[in-house]
N, C-alpha and C positions, 0 to 999 in steps of 0.2 A: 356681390353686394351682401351683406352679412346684416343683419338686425340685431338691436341692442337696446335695452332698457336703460334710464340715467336711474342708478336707485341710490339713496341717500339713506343711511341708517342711524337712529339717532337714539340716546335713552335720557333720560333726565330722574332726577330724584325729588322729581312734585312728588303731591300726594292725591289721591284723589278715592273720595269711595265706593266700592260696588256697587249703590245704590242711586247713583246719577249715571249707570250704564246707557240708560234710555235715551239721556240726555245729551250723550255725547256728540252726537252729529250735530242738534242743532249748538252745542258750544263753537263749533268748528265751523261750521255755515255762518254764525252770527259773527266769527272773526275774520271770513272774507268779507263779507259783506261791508262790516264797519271799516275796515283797514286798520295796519297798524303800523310801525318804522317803513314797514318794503311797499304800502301801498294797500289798493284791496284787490278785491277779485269780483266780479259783478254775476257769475256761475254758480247754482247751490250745487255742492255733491249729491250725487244720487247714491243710494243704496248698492251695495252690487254683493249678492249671495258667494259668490266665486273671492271675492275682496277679504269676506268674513272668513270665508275661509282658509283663503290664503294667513288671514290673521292670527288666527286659530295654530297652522302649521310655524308658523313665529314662537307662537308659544311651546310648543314642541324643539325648538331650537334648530329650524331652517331658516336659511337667508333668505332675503326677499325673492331674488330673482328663482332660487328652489322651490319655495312657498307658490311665485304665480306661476313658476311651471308645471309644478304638480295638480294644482286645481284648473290647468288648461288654460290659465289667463291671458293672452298676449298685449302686453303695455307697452306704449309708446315711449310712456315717462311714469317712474310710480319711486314712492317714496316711503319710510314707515315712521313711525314717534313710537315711544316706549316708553308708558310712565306710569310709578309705583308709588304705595304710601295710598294715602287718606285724609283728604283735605274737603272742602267745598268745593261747586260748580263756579264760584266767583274765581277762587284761588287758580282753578285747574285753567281757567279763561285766559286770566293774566297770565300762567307759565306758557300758556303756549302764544298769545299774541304778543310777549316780549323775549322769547327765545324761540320760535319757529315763526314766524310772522312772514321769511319767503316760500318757505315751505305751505304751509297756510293760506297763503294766498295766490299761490302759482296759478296763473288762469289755465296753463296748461289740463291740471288736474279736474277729470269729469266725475268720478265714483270714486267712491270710502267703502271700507269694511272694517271691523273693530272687532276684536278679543276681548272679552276679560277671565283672569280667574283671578277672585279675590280681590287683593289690593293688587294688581297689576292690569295694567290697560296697551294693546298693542293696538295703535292706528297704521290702516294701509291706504294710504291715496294714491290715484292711478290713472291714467287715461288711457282706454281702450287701444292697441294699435286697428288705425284707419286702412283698411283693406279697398279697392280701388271694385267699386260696385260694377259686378256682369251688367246690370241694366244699361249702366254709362256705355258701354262698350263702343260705339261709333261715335260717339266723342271722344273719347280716351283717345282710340285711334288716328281719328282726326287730329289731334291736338299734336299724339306724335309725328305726324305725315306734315303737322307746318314745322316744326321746329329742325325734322330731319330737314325738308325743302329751304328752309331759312338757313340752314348751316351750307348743302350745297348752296346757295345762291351768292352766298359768301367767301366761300372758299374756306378751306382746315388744314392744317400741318396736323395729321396723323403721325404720330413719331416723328422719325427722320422723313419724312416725305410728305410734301406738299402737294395739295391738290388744289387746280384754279377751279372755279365756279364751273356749276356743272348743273344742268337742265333739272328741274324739276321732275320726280318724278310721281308717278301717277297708281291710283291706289286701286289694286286687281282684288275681285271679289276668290278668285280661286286662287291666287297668293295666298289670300286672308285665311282662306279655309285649310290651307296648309300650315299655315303659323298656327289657326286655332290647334287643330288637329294636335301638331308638337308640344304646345302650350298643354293643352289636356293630357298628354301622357305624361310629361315631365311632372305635371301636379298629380294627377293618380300615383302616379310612383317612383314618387320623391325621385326623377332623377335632374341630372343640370349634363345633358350631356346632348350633340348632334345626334348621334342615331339613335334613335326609337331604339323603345323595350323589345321591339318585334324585331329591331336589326336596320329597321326603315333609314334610308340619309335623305339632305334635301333634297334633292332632286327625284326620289322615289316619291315624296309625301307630294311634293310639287303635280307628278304626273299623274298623283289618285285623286287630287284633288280638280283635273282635268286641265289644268295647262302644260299644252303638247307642243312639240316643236319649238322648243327655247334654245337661247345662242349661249347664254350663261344663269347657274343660279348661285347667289348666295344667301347665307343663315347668320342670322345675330340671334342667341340667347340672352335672358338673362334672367336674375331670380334674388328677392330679399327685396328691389326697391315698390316705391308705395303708388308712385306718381308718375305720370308723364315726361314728364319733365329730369326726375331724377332716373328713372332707367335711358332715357336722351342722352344726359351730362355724360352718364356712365358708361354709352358705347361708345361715345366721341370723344371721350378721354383715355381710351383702350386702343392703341394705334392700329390694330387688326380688323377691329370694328368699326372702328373711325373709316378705316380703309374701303368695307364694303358700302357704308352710308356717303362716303363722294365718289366714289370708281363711278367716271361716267358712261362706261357702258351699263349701265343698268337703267332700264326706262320704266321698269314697275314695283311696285313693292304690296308685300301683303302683310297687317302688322296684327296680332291679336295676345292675351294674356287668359289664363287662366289662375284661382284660385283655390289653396286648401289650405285650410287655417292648423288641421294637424301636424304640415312639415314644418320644416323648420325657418324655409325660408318664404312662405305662404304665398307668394305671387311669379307667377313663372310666365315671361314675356319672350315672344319672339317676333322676330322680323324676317319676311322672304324676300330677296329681291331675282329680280330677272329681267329678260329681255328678249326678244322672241326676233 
């Protein structure tokens, strides 16, 4: 699973002058808020130091997604405007709430950052990417352990093979601690791979993490998605993966993620299962 920015690049020949700099957010806030052709937006943008900056690196002549990679930004969704010249804060209102007015208004969009040099104005709108909270963690968990259980109770065509309905299975505290354990090395060091930096495979992590005497194990990775639900979709539409989440010998599983917002793919998910 890969992650991606939607970035829209835009420039116009308003005018606006350096001296309504201060002003520019609330120009921008006060045209979600109002609405204009696409609607409104009922969210003010917040300020964001890393946005200005990313704005800044605009002016330098970086693309957006360059601009919020270089200041470490990671965006869900971010956008930029580019507008030159010397006009009023009236004038500058109407160009942007009748020529960017979905842009403008995207509820999507939580933070701004803004350039100026001169007569030139670089806006960046953005909303943070949403990283799936360590505190959540057994709910996270849980949420995957019903959707895996709802897919066996159901039955799946993994690939070419079909699987009937198959037992529920059940959620082991030292599975868990083997998936966390994976989970945490694959995010320390950026890898997306079954064995451990140390050479470890599943069934080694399984047995350090103290479930002994098992009759089979398997591993689902995976890395880039945000949510529960979409790292779910994403091994159930993987026929391999799909394969280990309804093979019904398997009576336990242990499911955990970890977090680095430095790699690339910032959420690194696994799943143990077994059967003893």
């Amino acid at each position: 699973m890969l992650l991606a920015s939607a970035a829209v690049a835009m420039s116009i020949g308003a005018l606006y002058s350096p001296s309504a700099h201060a002003d520019l957010r609330d120009v921008v806030n006060s045209a979600r808020a109002h609405g204009c052709a696409g609607g409104a937006a009922r969210t003010t943008l917040r300020d964001s130091s890393k946005l200005h900056q990313a704005a800044a690196r605009l002016e330098s002549g970086d693309s957006l997604q360059a601009a919020l990679a270089a200041v470490g930004y990671r965006a869900a969704e971010s956008a930029t405007v580019h507008l030159s010249g010397a006009v009023s804060e009236a004038q500058l209102a109407r160009t942007l709430t009748l020529s960017y007015c979905s842009v403008l208004t995207d509820p999507g969009f939580k933070e701004m950052g803004v350039e100026q040099r001169e007569h030139d104005i670089w806006l960046v709108l953005a909303a943070p990417l949403a990283v799936p909270s360590l505190h959540d963690a057994n709910s996270v968990n849980r949420e995957i352990l019903q959707l895996v259980n709802r897919a066996r109770a159901n039955g799946a065509r993994c690939g070419d093979s079909y699987f009937a309905p198959a037992a529920p299975l059940t959620l082991n505290p030292a599975l868990t601690g083997a998936a966390l354990a994976h989970s945490r090395d694959m995010a320390e060091h950026s890898l997306f791979e079954h064995q451990g930096h140390d050479g470890s495979t599943p069934p080694l992590r399984v047995e350090r993490a103290g479930y002994r005497s098992y009759s089979i194990v398997g591993e689902n990775i995976a890395a880039g998605a945000m949510t529960p639900a979409e790292v779910t979709q994403g091994w159930l539409k993987s026929p391999a993966h799909c394969q280990n989440i309804m093979d019904p010998r398997f009576t336990e599983i242990g499911i955990a993620f970890a977090v680095n917002p430095a790699t690339a793919e910032a959420v690194y998910w696994t799943q143990d299962f077994a059967s003893r």
